[in-house]
C-alpha positions in Angstrom: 139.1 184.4 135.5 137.5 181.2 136.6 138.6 177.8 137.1 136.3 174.9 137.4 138.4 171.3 137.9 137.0 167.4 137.9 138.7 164.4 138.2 138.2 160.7 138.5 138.3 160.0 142.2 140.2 156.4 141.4 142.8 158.3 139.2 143.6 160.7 142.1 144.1 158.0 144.9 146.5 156.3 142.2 147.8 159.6 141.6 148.6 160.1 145.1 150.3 156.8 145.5 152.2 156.9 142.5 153.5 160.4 143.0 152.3 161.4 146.8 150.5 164.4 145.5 146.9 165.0 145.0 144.7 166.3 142.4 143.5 169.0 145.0 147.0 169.8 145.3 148.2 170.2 142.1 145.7 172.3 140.5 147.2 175.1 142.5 150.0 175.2 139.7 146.9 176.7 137.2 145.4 179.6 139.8 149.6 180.5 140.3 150.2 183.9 138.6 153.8 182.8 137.9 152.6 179.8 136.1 153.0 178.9 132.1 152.4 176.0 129.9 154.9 174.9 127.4 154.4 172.1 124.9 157.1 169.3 125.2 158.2 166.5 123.6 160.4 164.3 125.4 160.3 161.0 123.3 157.2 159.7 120.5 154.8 158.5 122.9 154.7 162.3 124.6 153.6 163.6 121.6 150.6 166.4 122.8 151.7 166.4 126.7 151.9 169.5 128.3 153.7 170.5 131.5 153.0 173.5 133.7 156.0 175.2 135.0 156.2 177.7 137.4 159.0 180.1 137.2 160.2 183.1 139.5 161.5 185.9 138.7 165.0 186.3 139.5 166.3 189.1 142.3 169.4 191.2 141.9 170.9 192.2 138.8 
């Protein structure tokens, strides 16, 4: 499968700021095999968001 990612340079330097992470960064969370998107809705505004979540499978019984 292949990815191709762009951004607006200003949005990632805010982003980076804001939230100390890149762009670069977080676009690992989509080529993670242990990755899935789930639609949320945490209030009205959210309506449409999605989150990616990683999740790990559990060891032991």
């Amino acid at each position: 499968m292949y990815f191709y990612f762009e951004w607006n340079q200003d949005k990632n330097h805010s982003n980076q700021r804001k939230h100390h992470v890149s762009f670069e960064i977080a676009q690992r969370v989509f080529l993670d095999p242990n990755h899935f998107i789930s639609a949320r809705k945490a209030d009205a505004k959210e309506r449409g968001r999605y989150e990616a979540q990683k999740f790990r499978q559990k060891s032991g019984p």
